[in-house]
N, C-alpha and C positions, 0 to 999 in steps of 0.2 A: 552467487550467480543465480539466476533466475532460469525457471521450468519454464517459462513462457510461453507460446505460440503465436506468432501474428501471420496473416498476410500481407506482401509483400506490399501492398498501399499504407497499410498500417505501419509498418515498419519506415516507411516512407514521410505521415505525419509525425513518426516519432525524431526521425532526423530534420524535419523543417522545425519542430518544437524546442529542438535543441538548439537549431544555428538562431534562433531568435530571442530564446532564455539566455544564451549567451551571449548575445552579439557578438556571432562569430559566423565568420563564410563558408559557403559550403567545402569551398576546396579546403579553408583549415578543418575542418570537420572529418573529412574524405583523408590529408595526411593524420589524422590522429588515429584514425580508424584504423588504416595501414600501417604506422606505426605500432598501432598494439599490435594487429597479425602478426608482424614482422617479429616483436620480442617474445609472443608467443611461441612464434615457430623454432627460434633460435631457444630458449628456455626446456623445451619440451623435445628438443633434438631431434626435430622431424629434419632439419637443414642437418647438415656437416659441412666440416672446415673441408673436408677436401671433395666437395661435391661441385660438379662443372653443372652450372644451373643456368637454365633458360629461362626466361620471362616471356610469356607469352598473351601480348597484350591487344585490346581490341579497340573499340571506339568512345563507350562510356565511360562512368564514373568507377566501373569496378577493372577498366583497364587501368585509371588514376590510381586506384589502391597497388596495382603491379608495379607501376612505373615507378612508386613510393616506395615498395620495397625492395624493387631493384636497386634503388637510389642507396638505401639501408645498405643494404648486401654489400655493394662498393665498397662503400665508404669503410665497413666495417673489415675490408679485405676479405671477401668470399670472389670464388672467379664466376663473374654473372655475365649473364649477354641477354639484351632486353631485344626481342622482337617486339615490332609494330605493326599491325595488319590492318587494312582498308584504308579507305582515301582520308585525308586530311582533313577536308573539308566537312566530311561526319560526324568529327569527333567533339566531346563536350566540352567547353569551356574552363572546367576542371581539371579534366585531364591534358589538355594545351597548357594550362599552368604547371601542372609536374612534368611533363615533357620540358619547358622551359628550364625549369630547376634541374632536371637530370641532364641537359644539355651543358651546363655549366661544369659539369665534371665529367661525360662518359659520351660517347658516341652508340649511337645505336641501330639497328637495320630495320628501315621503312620497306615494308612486302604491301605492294597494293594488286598483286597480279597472280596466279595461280604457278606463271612458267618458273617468277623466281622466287616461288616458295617451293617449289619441287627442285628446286638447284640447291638448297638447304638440305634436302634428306640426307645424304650423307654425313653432314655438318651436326643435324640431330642424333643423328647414331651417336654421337662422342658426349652430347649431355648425358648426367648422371641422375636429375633432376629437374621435373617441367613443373614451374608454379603459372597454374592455368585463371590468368586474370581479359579471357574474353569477352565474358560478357556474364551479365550479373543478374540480381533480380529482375531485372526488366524484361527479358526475353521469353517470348510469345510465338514467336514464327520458328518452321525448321531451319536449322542452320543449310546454308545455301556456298556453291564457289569455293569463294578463298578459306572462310571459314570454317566449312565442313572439311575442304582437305585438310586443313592445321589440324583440326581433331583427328582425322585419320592417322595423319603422319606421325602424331604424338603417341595415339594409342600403338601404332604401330608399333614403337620402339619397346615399349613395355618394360618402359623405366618408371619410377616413381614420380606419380601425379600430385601434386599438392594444389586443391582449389581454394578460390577463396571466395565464400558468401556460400555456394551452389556451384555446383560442376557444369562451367558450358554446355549448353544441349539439354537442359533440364528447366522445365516450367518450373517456377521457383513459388508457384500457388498450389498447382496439383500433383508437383513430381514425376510427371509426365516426361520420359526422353523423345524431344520432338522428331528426331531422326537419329541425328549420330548425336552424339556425348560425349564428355573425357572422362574415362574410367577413373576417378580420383583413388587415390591411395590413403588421403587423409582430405578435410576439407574445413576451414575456418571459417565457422558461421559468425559472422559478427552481432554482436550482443546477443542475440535472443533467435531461436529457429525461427525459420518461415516455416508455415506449412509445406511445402515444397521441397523440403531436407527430409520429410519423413514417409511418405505417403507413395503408392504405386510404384513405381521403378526406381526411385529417389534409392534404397536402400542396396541397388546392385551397381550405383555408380557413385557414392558419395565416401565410401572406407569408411574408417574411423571419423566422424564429426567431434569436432571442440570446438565448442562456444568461448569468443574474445570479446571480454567485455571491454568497452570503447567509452565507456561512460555515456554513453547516449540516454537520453530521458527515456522511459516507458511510460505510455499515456494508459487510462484505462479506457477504456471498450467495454460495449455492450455488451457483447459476448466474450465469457471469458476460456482462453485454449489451453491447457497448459500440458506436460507429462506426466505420465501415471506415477502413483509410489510405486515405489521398487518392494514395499511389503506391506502385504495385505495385514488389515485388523484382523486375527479371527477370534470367534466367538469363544468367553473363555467358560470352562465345565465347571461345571460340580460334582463333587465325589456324591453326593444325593439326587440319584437323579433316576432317567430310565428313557424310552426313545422317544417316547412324544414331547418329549424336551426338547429336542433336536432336531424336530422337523419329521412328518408324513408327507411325502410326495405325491400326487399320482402326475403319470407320463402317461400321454393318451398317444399312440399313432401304431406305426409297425404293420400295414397293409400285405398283401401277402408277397413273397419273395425279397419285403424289406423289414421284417423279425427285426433283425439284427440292429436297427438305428436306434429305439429308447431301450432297447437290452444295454444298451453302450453307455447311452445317456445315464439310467441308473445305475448303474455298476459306477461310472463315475461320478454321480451323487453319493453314494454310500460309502465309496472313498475320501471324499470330501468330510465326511462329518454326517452324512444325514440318519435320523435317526431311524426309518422306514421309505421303501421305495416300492411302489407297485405300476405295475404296468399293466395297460388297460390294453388290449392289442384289438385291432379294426377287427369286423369277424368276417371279414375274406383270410384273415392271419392261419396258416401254418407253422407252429412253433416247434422248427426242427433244430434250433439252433439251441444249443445251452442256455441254459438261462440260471446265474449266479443264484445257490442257494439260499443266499440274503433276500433276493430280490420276488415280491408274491408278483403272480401272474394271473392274470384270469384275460379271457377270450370273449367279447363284446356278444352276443347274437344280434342285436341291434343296436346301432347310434343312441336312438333313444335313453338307454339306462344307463347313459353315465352320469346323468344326476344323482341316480341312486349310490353311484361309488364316491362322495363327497366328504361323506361324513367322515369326521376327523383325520381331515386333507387341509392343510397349512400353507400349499402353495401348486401349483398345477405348472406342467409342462405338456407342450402340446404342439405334433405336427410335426414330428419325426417319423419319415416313412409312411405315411399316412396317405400317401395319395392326391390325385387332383380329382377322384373319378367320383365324389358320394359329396353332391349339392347340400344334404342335411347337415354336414358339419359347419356350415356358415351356421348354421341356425344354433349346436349348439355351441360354436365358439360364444357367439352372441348370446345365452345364456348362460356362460362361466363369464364374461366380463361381467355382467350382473353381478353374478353371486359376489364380486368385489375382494376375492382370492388373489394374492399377487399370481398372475400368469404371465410365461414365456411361450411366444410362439415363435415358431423357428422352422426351418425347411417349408413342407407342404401346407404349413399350418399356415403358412403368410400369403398361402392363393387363396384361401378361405375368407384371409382378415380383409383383402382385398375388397370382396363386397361391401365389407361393414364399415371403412372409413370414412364412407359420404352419411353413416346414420347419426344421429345426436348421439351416440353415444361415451359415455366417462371412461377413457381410454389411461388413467391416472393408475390402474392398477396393472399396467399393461408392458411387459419388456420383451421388444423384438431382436432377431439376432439373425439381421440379412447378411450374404455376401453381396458385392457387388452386383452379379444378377438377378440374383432375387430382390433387392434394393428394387433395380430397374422394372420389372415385371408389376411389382409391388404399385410404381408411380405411374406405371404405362409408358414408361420410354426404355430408352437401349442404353445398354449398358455402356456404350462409350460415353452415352451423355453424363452418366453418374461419375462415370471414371474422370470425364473432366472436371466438373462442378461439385463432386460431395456433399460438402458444405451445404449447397444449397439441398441437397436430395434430404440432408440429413433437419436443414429449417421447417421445409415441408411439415416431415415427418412428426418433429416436434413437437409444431405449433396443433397438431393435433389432440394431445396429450401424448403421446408414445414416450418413453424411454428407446434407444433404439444402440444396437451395439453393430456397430459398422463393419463386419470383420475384412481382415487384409493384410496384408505385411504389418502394417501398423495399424490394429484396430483404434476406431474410435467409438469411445462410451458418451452417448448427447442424451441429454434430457433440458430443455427448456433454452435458457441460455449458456448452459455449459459443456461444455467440449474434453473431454480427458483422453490424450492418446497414448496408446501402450501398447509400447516398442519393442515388438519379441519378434525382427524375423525371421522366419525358418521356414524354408522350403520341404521340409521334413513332414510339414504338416497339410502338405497339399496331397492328400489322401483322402477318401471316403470316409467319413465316419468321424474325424478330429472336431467336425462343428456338432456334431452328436454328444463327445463328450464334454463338449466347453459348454451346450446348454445345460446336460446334468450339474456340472462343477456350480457356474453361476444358481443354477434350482436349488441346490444345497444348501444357499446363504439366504435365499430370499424368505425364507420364516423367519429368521434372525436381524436384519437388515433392511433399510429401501432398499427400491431395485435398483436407481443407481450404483449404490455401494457395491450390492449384490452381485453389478456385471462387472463390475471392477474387480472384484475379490477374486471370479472366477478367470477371467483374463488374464489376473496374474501368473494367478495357477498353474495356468496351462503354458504359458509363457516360460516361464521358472521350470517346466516339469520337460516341455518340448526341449529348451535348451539345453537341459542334464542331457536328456535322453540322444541330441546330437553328439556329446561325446560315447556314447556308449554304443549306438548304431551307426551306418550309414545311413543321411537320408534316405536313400532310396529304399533301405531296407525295415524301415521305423513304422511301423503300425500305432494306430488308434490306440488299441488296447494295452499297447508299448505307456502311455499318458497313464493311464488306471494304474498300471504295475509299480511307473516309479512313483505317484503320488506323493507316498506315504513319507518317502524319503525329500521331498518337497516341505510338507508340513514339516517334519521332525526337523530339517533344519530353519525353517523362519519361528521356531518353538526353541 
């Protein structure tokens, strides 16, 4: 099976590709695709024989996939009951042709009205099983009426969701829940993810995802999307060796009252692997907070002489805690992309770079590490617009030279035409200070590495490191420094 990534148009020439390499119709297309779900589901024991299953089916082609596997279910003696919702006249051409076929052996209940789908609630209490085939990739607007109650009334029951493609109520490009949603329990992507399975709220309504391959063609694209490895390369040692082997850091930021943010970032590089970490701290810095006895420190007097802290420095990170308040840091961000040093900027260090994007300058040595509003601030729009569009926040970005690491539920790693997402979600890490350590981790690699690799390597990490650390903590209880501790036990096991 394929990592692959498309958008939902994409995924759409890949099904016109198909019904024309075969000569074959969309609705044979449409039952073969549903037929895999259907064996899938049955194989993989998400169904049971004694499960009272509803079919909850809408107007397109992904209601055709329902109708299909209701059709299965039947026949195969499971106890199904297919709802059909909205007017007749809406529906696709597709799906009126499986509606025909399942009319030939089963009867079903047409709901085109709100009053007698609320005469159902009690009737839904008695499923044991809702396979949610509302609506499918296509859907763009908030669900509205009839269909927003059916999602109510199903969630309501808080019985087991099974979708198929995308969980109704979800933008199937940016994973957006447009209003309401079906809380899926499991959800059957057919062939290959959409963007929109992985991305902003996608991951608190879709359960377990399994990919059903359909045999569908995959075309290539421009842009290629695909999922992260699940194990990073790391760099291997030699018993001959010593630290400048391994990478000299320096971390510039830490303005006063925010010490604590390349304290973090270092401490997590030198867990990582690096061979030296020094922290250059703003000189408004107060260094009251501990500072790891691996890690040297010195206290800036002026902006100015950080060129002087250069020499035999392998990679630079820069712009944690740092400030927005001292205009000369444009200036020397602008002379470290010069000197041609892989650098990360990250936090404050990306209201600096802000200036310098409109200059000619060879941004090829350059790996940023926005969230969401920082993205936004970065392009000069608002962050809902990133949260819609990525993609494009992230073309922009690109076509600039940048390397750019998108972070979010599901980060995305882009440089040029490539797209790598890595799929670690965890609420655990919506804390202060977690994108402090994920720049140190990724800084660690980037002597050893491009920067691509280099953000990858580190996303793993932290990914792999976050999710130990949820069984070990509560979220809520899961600190930054909680990532530095288990590390070690991270590496030791992909070793």
């Amino acid at each position: 099976m394929t990592a692959r990534i498309l958008f939902p148009s994409e995924m759409t020439s890949c099904d016109n590709a198909t019904i024309k390499e075969e000569n074959i119709t969309g609705y044979a297309l449409m039952r073969r695709a549903a037929t895999s779900a259907y064996h899938y589901a049955i194989n993989a024991e998400l169904i049971q024989k004694n499960d009272n299953i509803a079919v909850i089916a809408g107007l397109g082609n992904n209601a055709g996939d329902g109708v299909v596997m209701a059709e299965s279910l039947r026949r195969d003696g499971y106890d199904v009951t297919l709802y059909l919702l909205g007017e007749p006249f809406k529906r696709s051409s597709a799906l009126n042709q499986a509606i025909e076929d399942y009319r030939a052996a089963a009867t079903y209940h047409e709901i085109t009205d709100e009053t007698t789908l609320k005469q159902l609630k009690e009737i839904f209490k008695d499923h044991t099983l809702f396979i949610d085939a509302l609506f499918g990739t296509g859907l763009t607007k908030p669900l509205k009426g009839l269909f927003k109650l059916a999602v109510n009334m199903v969630n309501t029951t808080k019985k087991p969701i099974l979708s198929i493609d995308v969980p109704s109520g979800i933008n199937a490009y940016n994973g957006i829940a447009l209003n309401d949603a079906f809380k899926a329990d499991h959800t059957l992507v057919i062939q290959t993810y959409k963007t929109g399975n992985l991305i902003n709220d996608a991951p608190d309504y879709h359960g377990t995802i399994h990919i059903v391959d359909a045999g569908i063609k995959t075309l290539d694209f421009e842009q290629t999307r695909r999922l992260g490895p699940v194990r990073p390369d790391l760099p291997k040692r030699k018993l001959n060796t010593h630290k400048y082997n391994h990478g000299s850091l320096l971390f510039i930021g830490g303005a006063h009252g925010m010490e604590g943010a390349p304290i973090l970032s270092a401490s997590g590089a030198m867990r990582a692997g690096a061979g030296m970490a020094t922290v250059l701290f703003d000189p408004t810095a107060s260094v009251h907070k501990p500072v790891p006895l691996e890690v040297l420190s010195l206290t800036m007097h002026d902006v100015s002489e950080i060129k002087s802290h250069l020499a035999r420095k392998d990679a630079i990170v820069f712009g944690m805690g740092l400030g927005r308040n001292t205009p000369e840091y444009a200036d020397v961000l602008r002379m470290l992309i010069k000197e041609s040093l892989p650098i990360l900027v990250d936090a404050d260090g990306l209201h600096y770079l802000k200036a310098l994007l409109e200059e000619p300058l060879d941004f090829s040595n350059v790996l940023i590490t926005p969230h969401l509003g920082e993205c936004a601030r970065l392009l000069s729009k608002k962050t809902q617009e990133i949260k819609r569009d990525p993609f494009a926040a992230l073309d922009e970005l690109c076509d600039k030279g940048l390397a750019v690491v998108l972070k979010g539920p599901c980060t995305i790693v882009a440089e040029k035409h490539r797209r790598v997402f890595h799929n670690y979600p965890n609420a655990a890490l919506a804390k202060a200070g977690s994108g402090d350590v994920l720049s140190g981790l990724i800084g660690a690699f980037m002597p050893h590495m491009n920067r691509f690799e280099a953000a990858q390597t580190g996303c793993i990490l932290q990914g792999l490191t976050a999710r130990e650390c949820k069984r070990i903590y509560p979220e809520e209880s899961f600190l930054p420094t909680d990532l530095i501790k288990h590390l070690p036990d991270t590496i030791k096991m992909l070793k």
